[in-house]
Every structure is written in C-alpha cells, then in structure tokens.
C-alpha positions as CSV (number, residue, x, y, z in Angstrom):
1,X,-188.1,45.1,153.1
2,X,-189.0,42.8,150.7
3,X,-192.7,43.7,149.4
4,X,-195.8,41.3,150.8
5,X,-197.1,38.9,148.0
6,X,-200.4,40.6,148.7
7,X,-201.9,44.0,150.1
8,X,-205.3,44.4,152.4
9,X,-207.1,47.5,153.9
10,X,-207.0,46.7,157.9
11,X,-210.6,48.5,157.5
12,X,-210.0,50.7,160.3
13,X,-212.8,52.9,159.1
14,X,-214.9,50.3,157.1
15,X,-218.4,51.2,157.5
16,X,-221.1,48.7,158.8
17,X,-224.3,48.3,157.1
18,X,-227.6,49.4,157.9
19,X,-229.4,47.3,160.6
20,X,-232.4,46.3,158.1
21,X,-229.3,45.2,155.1
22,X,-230.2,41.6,154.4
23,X,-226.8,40.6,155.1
24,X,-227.2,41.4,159.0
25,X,-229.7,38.3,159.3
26,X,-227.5,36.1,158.1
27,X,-224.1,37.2,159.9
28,X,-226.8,37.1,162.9
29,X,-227.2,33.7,161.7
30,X,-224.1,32.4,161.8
31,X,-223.3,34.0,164.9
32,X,-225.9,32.4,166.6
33,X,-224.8,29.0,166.1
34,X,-221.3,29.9,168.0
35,X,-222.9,32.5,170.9
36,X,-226.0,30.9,171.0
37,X,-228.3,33.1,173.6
38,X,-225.3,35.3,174.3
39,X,-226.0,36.5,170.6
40,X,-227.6,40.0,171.8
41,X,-226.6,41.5,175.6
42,X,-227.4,44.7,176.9
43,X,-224.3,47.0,177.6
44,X,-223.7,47.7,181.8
45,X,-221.2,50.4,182.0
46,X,-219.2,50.9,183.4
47,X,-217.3,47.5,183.3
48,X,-214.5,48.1,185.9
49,X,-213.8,50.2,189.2
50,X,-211.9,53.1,189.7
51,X,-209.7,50.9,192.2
52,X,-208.9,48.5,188.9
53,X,-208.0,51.7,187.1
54,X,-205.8,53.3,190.6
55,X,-208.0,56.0,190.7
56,X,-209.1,55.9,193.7
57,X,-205.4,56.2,195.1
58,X,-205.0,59.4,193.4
59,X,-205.6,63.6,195.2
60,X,-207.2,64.4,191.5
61,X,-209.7,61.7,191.6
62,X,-210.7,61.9,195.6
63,X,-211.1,65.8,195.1
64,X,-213.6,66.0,191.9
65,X,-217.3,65.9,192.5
66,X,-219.3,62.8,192.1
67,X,-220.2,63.4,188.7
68,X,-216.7,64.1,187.7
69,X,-215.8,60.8,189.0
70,X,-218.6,59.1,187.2
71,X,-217.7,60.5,183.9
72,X,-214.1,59.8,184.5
73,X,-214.5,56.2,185.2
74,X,-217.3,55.7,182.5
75,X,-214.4,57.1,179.9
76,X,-211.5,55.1,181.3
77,X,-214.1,51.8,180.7
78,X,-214.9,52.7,177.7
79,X,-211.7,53.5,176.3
80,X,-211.0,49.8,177.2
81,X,-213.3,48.5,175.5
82,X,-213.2,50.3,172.1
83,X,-209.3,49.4,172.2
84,X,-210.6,45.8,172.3
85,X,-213.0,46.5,169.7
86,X,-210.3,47.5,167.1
87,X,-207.8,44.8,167.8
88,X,-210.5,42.3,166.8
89,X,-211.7,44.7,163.5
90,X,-207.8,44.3,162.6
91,X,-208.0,40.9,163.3
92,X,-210.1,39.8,160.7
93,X,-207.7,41.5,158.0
94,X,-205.0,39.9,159.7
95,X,-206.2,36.4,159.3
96,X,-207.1,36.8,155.6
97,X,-203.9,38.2,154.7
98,X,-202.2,35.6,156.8
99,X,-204.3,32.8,154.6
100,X,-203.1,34.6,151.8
101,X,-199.7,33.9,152.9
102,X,-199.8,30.8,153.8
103,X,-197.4,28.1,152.4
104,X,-199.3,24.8,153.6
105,X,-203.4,23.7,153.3
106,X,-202.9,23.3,157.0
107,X,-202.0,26.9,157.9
108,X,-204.0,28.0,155.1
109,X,-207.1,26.4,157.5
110,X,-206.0,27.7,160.7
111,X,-205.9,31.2,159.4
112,X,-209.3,30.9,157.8
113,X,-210.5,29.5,161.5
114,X,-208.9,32.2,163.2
115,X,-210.5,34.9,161.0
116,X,-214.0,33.4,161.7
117,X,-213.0,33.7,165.3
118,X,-212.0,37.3,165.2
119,X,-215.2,38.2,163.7
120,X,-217.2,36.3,166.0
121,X,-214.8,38.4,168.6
122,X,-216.1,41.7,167.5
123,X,-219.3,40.8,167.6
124,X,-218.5,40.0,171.4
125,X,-217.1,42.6,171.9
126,X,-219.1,45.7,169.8
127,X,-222.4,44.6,171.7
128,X,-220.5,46.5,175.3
129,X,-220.0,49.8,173.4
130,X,-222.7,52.3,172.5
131,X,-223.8,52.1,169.1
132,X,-222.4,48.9,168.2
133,X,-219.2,50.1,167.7
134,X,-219.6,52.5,164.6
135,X,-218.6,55.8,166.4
136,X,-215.5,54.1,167.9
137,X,-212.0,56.6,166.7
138,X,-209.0,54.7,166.5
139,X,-205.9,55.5,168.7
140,X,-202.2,55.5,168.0
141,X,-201.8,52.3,168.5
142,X,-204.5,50.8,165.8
143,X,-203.3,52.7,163.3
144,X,-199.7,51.4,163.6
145,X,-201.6,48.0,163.9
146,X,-203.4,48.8,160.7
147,X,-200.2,49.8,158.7
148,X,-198.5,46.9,160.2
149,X,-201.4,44.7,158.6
150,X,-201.0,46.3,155.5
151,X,-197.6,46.4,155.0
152,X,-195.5,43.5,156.9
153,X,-194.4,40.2,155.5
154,X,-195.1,36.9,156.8
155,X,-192.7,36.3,159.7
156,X,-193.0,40.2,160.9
157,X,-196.5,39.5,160.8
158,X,-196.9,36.1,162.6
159,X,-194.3,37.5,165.6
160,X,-195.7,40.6,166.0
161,X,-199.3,39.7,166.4
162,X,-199.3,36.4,167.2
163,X,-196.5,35.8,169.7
164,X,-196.1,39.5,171.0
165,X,-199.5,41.4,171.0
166,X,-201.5,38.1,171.5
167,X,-199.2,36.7,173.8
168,X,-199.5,39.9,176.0
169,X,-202.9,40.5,174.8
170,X,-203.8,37.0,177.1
171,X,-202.8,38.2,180.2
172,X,-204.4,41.7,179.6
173,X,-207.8,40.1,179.0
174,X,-207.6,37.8,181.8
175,X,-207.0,41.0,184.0
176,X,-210.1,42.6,182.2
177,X,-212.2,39.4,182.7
178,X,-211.4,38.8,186.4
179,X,-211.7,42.8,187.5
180,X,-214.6,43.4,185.2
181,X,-218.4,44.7,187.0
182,X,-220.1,42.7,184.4
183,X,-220.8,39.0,184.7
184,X,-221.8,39.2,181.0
185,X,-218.8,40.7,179.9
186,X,-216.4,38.6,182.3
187,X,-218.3,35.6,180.3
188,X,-217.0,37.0,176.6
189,X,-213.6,37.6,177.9
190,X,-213.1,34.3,178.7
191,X,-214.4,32.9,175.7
192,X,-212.4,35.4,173.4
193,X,-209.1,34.2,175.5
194,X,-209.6,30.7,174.5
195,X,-209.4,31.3,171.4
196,X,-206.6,33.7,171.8
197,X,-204.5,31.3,173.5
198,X,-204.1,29.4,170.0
199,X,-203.7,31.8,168.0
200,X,-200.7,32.7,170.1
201,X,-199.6,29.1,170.5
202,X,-199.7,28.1,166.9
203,X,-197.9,31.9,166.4
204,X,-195.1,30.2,168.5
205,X,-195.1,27.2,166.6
206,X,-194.0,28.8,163.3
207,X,-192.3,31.7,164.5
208,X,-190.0,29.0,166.1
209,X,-189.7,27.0,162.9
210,X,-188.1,30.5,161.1
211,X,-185.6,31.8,160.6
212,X,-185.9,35.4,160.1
213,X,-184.6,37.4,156.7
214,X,-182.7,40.7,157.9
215,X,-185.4,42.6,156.3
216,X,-187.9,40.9,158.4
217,X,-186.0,41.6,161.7
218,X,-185.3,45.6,160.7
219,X,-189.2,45.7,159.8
220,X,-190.3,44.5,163.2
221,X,-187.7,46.1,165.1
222,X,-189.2,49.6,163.4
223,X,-192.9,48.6,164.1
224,X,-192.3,47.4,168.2
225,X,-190.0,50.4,168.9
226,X,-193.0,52.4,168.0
227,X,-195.3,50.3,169.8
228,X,-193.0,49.7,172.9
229,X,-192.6,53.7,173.5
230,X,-196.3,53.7,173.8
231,X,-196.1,51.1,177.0
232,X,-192.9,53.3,178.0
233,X,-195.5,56.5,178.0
234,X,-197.2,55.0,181.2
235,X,-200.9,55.6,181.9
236,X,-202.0,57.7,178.8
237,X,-205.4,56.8,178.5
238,X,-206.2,57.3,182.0
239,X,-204.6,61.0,182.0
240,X,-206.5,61.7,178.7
241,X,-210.0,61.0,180.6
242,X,-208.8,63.3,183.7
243,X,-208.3,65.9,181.2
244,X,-211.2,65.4,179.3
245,X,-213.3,65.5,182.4
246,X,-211.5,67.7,184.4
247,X,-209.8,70.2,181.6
248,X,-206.0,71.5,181.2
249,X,-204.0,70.9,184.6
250,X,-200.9,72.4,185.8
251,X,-197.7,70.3,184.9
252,X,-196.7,69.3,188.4
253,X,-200.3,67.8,188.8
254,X,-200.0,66.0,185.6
255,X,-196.6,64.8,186.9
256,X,-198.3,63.6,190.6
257,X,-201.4,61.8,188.9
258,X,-198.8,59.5,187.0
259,X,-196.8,58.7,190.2
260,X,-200.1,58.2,192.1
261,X,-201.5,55.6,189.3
262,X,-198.1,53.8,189.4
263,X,-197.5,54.5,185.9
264,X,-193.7,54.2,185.7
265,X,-193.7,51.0,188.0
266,X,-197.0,49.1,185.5
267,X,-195.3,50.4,182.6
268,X,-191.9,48.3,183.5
269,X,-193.5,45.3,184.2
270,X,-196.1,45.4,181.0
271,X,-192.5,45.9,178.9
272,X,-190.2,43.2,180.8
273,X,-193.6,40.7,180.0
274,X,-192.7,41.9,176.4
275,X,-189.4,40.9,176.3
276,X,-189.5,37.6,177.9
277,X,-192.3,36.8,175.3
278,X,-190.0,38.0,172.3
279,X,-186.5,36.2,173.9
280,X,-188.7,32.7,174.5
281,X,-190.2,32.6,170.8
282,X,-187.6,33.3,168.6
283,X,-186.5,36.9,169.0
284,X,-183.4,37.2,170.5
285,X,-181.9,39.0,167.4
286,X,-185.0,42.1,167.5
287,X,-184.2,42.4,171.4
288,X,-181.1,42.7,171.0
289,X,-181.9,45.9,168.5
290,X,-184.8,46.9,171.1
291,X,-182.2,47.0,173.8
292,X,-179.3,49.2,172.0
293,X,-182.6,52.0,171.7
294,X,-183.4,51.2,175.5
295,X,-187.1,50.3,174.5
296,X,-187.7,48.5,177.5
297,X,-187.2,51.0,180.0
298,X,-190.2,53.1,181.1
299,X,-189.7,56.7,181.1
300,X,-190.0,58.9,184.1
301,X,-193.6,60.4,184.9
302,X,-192.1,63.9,183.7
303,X,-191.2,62.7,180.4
304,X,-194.5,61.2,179.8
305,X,-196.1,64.7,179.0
C-alpha cells in the first residue's frame, strides 16, 4: 500500500517516569482540571463477578477450592482491565498520527481533542491496575493494534479504529460499566464512553465521505482478518486464567470449559456486531473480502485450542 506521509512508535513499551519527575505535577495538573476529585482512586479488585465472566456455570470453576476461584476471577478482572489500559496508550499515538494526517484545521482540532482525551483515558483507567500500569504485557491483539498505528494510511486508519474497534469498543464498555463491582470504576467507564461515542461518530462522518483506494481496502482487509480470528477464537482470556490457576488440563476439559462459558454462541454475536458496523459505514467492499475467508463465523470449541 501506498506508504503513510508520516511514521509513529504506538509506544507499546514506552516507559513512564519516575513518580518525583517534575513533569508528573503538571500532567497531575492538567488532569485535575478534567477529573477533578476523581484525579487519585484506590483500586477494588476484583471489578466484575464470576457470573459476568460465566464462570460460575462451568464443572472447572464450581470444583476448584475457594482460593482457586479467587485467583481465577482476580486474573479474568484484571486481564480486562489491562486490555483497556493499552487501547487508550495506543490511543494517544493514534490521535497524533491522525492530526498529522489531517487534510482540514477542523479535523486537525478534533484529532488533537481526541488525543487529550485518550490520555486523560489512561489516566482513568491505569489508576484500577496495580502499579499504575507499568508492569502491564501487551497481548496479541495490541500489538496488531500497534503495527496497525504505525503502519496504516488515513482511511485504513479512521475505519478500523474509529468506526470498527470504537464502534464495538462502545458497547463492550457499557457492558463493563453496568456489570462492574466498583461504583468508582462504573463512574470512569461512563465518562470514557462519552467520549468514545464521538470519536466513533465523527469516524463515521469521514469514513462515509471516502472513497476507499484499493490499497486501502487490501490493507484493512489484512489487519481485521487478523483481528476477527481473534473474536472467532472464543473465550481465550478466560481459558488462559483457568490454566494459569489451575495448570495444563486434559483436551476434552479444555473443549467442555469453552461450551460451558458459551464461547462459540458470544463469539458469533461479538463478530455479526462487527459486520453490521463495517456494512453501515462504508465497508461493504472489505466484507465482502472478510466473507470469501469466512471471518465471521466462530469456530468450534475444539478448534479453539
């Protein structure tokens, strides 16, 4: 495809400064005037029950001890909330590239607005995981994120992000808002989504104003077939904590504590909300390509291992 007009790190890895730097007071500053008293909270995991995370419908879950059940749920929590933590570190690189790109003063703005907000967002957000974030280890998914950042143009940009992953990314927060343990929490989410909801609106606008290059459409339709077969791999992150908690298991039990979480059937419905979003905003040529490759069809619970 053709090259971007400019490159940026995602800063994945980016260090944070110490907590005496000089240049914490005033981010503290300026983060103030938008959170106000919400500007420190204490962290109250875990954030969301094992019934929110289908646990508790599973033999696995019911038959380890107490303990095991704590530390299962605490990793499934936090697991959530370090995904969130990333998306909003890669949001900051994607609004300043997406300035860079701009082709009006007005977008220009609303990209420069909507990088303010993503930092603000993982301030939010890093105050709910232990040690403000730094130990976080990105997953699969933010690193295709990152090199999607890095690498896309424009209009891949702008339709990935903004009308797919923040168009799902709204309903996936409101879930975590209205399910969450924490009142605190709950209170961020909601804020975050406002916020959200325009970037993914004005994503719409533009993306609805293009028309996309071939180059574009073969460049996103690489990147979402990558992301979509994570969706089609069902409950991942939940069967990574059972395994972490409760070491290798047998195949067949694998296979059982997929069907039992309802991995298959919440896969299917997370990737036909995908679709519609692409097919109502302008990307009725890239679902066409995603369909061909069957990307929107979940794949059996034995396939998943």
């Amino acid at each position: 495809m053709t090259a971007p007009t400019m490159q940026i790190n995602a800063g994945l890895t980016m260090p944070g400064l110490a907590s005496e730097h000089r240049l914490q007071a005033m981010l503290n500053g300026a983060a103030k005037k938008q959170l106000g008293e919400r500007l420190a909270l204490e962290v109250e995991p875990p954030l969301w029950t094992a019934e929110f995370f289908k646990l508790a419908q599973t033999d696995l879950f019911l038959a380890a001890s107490v303990s095991e059940r704590d530390e299962i749920l605490m990793l499934c929590s936090r697991s959530l909330v370090e995904e969130a933590l990333l998306i909003e570190k890669c949001g900051m690189a994607f609004g300043a590239k997406m300035s860079a790109l701009s082709e009006s003063t007005e977008e220009r703005m609303f990209y420069n607005l909507m990088a303010g907000e993503e930092a603000v967002h993982y301030h939010q957000v890093r105050q709910f995981v232990p040690n403000n974030g730094e130990d976080v280890a990105p997953n699969a998914f933010h690193h295709l994120l990152a090199r999607l950042i890095e690498n896309g143009d424009r209009d891949s940009l702008g339709f990935i992000i903004q009308v797919v992953l923040e168009g799902w990314g709204i309903s996936h927060y409101k879930t975590l808002a209205e399910n969450t343990l924490s009142q605190k929490f709950s209170i961020e989410l909601k804020e975050i989504l406002k916020d959200e909801s325009r970037h993914h609106g004005t994503g719409v606008i533009l993306s609805r104003e293009r028309t996309f290059g071939i180059e574009s459409i073969e460049y996103s339709v690489k990147v979402l077939v990558e992301f979509l077969q994570m969706i089609q791999l069902g409950s991942q992150a939940v069967l990574g904590a059972v395994l972490s908690v409760l070491g290798e298991l047998k195949k067949e039990q694998k296979i059982t504590l997929l069907e039992q979480l309802d991995s298959v059937k919440d896969s299917a419905e997370t990737l036909q909300k995908l679709r519609s979003l692409m097919i109502l905003n302008g990307g009725e040529d890239i679902v066409s390509r995603l369909d061909v490759l069957h990307c929107f069809t979940p794949y059996l619970a034995e396939d998943c291992l």
